[in-house]
N, C-alpha and C positions, 0 to 999 in steps of 0.2 A: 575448471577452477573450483566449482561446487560440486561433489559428488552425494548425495543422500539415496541411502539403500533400507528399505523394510523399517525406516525409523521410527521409534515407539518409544513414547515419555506417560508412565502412567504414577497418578499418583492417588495415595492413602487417605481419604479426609474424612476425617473422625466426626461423627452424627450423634445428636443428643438433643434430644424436646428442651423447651424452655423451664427453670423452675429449679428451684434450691433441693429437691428432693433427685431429679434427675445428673444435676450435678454430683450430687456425693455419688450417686453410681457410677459416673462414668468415671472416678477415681480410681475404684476395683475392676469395672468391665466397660470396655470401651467397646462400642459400635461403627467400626470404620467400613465403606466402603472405596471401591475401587472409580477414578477420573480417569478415563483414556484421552487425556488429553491431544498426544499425537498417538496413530493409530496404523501402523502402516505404510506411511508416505514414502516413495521413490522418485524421485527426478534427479537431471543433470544440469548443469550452468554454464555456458562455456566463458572464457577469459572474455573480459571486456561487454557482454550480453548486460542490458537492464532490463529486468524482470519484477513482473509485477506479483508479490507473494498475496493471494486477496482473500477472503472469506467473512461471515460473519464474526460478534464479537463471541467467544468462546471456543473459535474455528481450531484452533492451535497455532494461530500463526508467531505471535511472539514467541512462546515454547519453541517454535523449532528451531530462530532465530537466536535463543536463546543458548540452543543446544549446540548450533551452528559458529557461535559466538565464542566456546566454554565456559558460559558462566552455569551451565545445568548437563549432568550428566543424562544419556539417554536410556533407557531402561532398555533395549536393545535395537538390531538395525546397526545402523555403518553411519556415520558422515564424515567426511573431508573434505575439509577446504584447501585449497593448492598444495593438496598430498600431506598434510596435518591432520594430526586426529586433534582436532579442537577441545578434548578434555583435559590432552596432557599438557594444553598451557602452555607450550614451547616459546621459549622469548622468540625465536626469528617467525614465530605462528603471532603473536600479538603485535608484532610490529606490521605484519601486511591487512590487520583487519582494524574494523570499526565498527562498532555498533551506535547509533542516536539514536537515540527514544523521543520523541517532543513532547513528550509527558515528566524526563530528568532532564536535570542540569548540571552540568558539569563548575561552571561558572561561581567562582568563590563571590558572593552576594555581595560581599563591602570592598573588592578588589577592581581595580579595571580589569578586564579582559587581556589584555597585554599579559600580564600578571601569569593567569591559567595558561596561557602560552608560552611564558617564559616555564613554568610546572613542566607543560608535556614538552617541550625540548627536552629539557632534564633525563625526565622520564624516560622516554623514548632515544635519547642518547642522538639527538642529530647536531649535524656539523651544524657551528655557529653557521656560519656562510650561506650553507640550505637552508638552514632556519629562515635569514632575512631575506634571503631568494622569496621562500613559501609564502610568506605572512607578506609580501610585497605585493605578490602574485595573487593571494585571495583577497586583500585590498582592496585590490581594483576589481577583480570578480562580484565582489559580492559589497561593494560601494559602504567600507567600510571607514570611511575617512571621517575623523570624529568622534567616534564610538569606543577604539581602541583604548583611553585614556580614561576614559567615565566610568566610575563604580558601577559595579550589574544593577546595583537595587534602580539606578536612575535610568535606567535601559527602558524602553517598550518592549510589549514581547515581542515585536519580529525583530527588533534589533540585537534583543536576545539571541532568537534563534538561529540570525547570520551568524554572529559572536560565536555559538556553542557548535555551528559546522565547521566553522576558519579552526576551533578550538581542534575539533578530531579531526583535521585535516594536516594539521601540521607534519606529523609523520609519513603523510602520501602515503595512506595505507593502500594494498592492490583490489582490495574488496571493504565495498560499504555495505553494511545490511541495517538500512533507516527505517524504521518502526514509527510509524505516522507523524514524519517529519513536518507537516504543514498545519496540524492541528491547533486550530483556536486562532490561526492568523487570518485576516482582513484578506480579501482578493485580491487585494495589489499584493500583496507580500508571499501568497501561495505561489501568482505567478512568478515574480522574482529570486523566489528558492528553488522553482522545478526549473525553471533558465539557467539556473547556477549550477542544479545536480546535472542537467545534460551537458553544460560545456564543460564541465569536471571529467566525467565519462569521457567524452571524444579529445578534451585533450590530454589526459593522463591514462586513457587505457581501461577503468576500473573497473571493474566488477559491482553491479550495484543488485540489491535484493531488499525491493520497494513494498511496504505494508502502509495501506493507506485505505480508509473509508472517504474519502475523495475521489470521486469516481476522475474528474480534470485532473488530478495527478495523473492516475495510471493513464488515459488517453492521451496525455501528453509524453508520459519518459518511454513507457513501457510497450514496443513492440510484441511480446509477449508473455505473456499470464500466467500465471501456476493459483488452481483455484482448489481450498482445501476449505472442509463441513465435517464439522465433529469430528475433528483428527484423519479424517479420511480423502485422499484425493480425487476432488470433483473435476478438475479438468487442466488439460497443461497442453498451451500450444498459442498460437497468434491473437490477438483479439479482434482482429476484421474474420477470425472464423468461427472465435468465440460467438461474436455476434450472428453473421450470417448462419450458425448451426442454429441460435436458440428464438434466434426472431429474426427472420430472411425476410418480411415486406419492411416497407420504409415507410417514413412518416412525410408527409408533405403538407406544409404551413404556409398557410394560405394570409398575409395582410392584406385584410378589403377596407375599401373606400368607403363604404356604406355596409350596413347591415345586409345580409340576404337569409335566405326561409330554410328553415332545417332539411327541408327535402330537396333544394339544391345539390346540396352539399351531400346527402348517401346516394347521389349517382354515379361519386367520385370515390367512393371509399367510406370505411367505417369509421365516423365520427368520434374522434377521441375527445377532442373539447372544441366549443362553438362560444365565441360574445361577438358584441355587435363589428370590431376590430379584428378578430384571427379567429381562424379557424385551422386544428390540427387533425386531418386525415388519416389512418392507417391505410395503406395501400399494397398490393401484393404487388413481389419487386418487376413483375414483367409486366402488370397493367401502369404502369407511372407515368409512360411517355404518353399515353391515351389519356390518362388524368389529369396531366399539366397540358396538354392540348385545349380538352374539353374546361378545362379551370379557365384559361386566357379567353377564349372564344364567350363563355357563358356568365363568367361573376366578375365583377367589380375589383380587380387584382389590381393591389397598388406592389405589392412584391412576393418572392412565391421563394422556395428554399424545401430542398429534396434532404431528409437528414437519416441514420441511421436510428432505429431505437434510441431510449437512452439506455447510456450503461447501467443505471440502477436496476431501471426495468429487467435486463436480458441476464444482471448476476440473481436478483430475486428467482427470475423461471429458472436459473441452475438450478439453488436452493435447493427447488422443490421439487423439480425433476432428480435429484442426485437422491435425498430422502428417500423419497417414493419408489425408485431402485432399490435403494438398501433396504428397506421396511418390506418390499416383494421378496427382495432374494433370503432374508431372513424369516418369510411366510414360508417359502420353498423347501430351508433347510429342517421347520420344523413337525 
């Protein structure tokens, strides 16, 4: 559904000191250097796959999303989307995509939402019929009963943010590509959007391509990963091997009854953090069942929970394992 080959978005950004004197120069001679924004990147999608597109902030991920999207041409490289070249804009190409930012809004401020939906009907040219099918159908998905009617500005934001997915969903596009959809909403409301984007996925088929700094996003939709750092790709494949390649011991959390003595606790493993209530072990993955044995038998265990790393932890050691590649192999070349 997604094909990206050697894609490459760079761009021009003009540099100048501060100061009324540096300004009049850059009028006659401008100082631009060159952003490699995306840098390379290849991967594939298949139909119906949710994938999680992740990196740090300046990684390229919106860019290629963007590129992905047509709203930005690529300086070179290949992409297609279900055999579209996304730059030429093709109407039967903008009807099968989607893009949501949770940073825009589509939603007319003093309009109810009904309203924008009545718009992208229009727009997008769908039968009445489907229309009332769709907006029936996301209704109940997304427990919109109520909200329909009310001008945006009297909206909360996740009421918003339901509103502006029902809103790009109207067309049943074949591929979503949501750009940190759950941003700035409250925990109940993260979960109730990543609940919505999965049963959207398995029951319409879609194609989805997830950018999210919410590590509980991607754990949740996203079987697997595509991890990209300064334009370049860090890594593309499942994240149970994401993890187990970057941090294979486990964590085991220990709730005790009572306080016990720091040196207890490094018989079991290396001490991640210790108060008088829990205590968090790292453990290497084949000594655990020896740990949780020696745990029950020895300390005051009111409940005990074997966990992987956390995700923030094991994309950080990408990071800086991906860098430190690139930074060698550019000591190498020179």
């Amino acid at each position: 559904m997604i094909t990206v080959r050697d894609l490459r978005k760079y761009y021009k950004v003009h540099e100048r000191p501060p100061g009324l004197a540096a300004a009049a120069r850059s009028l006659f001679r401008r100082k631009t250097t060159t952003v490699k924004a995306v840098d390379g990147v290849t991967f594939e999608v298949a139909a119906g796959e949710r994938v999680g597109f992740l990196g740090p902030n300046g990684a390229g991920k919106t860019t290629t999303l963007k590129v992905l999207a047509g709203l930005l041409h690529p300086s070179g490289g290949e992409a297609l989307v279900d055999s579209h070249v996304p730059r030429s804009r093709e109407e039967a190409f903008l009807k099968k995509i989607m893009l949501v930012a949770g940073q825009k809004q589509q939603l007319l401020w003093d309009l109810p939402p009904s309203e924008t939906f009545e718009l992208n009907r229009a727009l997008y040219d769908v039968p009445r019929p489907r229309f009332r099918e769709t907006v029936a159908e996301l209704t109940e998905l997304l427990d919109l009963d109520g909200l329909l009617q009310k001008p945006a500005r009297q909206l909360s934001l996740g009421e918003r943010m339901k509103c502006e997915l029902a809103a790009s969903l109207i067309h049943r596009p074949k591929v979503l590509f949501l750009d940190e959809p759950t941003i700035g909403l409250d925990v109940t409301m993260q979960a109730a959007i990543r609940g919505f984007i999965k049963r959207y996925n398995e029951r319409c088929g879609a194609t989805i391509l997830l950018t999210s700094h919410y590590m509980d996003d991607v754990a949740a939709l996203c079987p697997r990963v595509i991890v990209i750092d300064r334009g370049n790709l860090s890594y593309d494949g499942t994240l149970d091997e994401l993890v187990r390649r970057i941090r294979p011991e486990k964590r085991l959390v220990l709730h005790l009854e009572r306080a016990v003595a720091r040196v207890d606790l490094d018989r079991l493993g290396r001490v991640v953090s210790h108060s008088d209530a829990e205590a968090v072990l790292q453990v290497d993955q084949g000594a655990v069942s020896a740990a949780v044995t020696l745990a029950l038998a020895t300390l005051p265990v009111k409940d005990l929970t074997v966990e992987n790393a956390p995700l923030e932890e094991v994309m950080s050691e990408l990071f800086s394992r991906s860098r430190a590649a690139r930074e060698a192999a550019s000591d190498e070349g020179e």
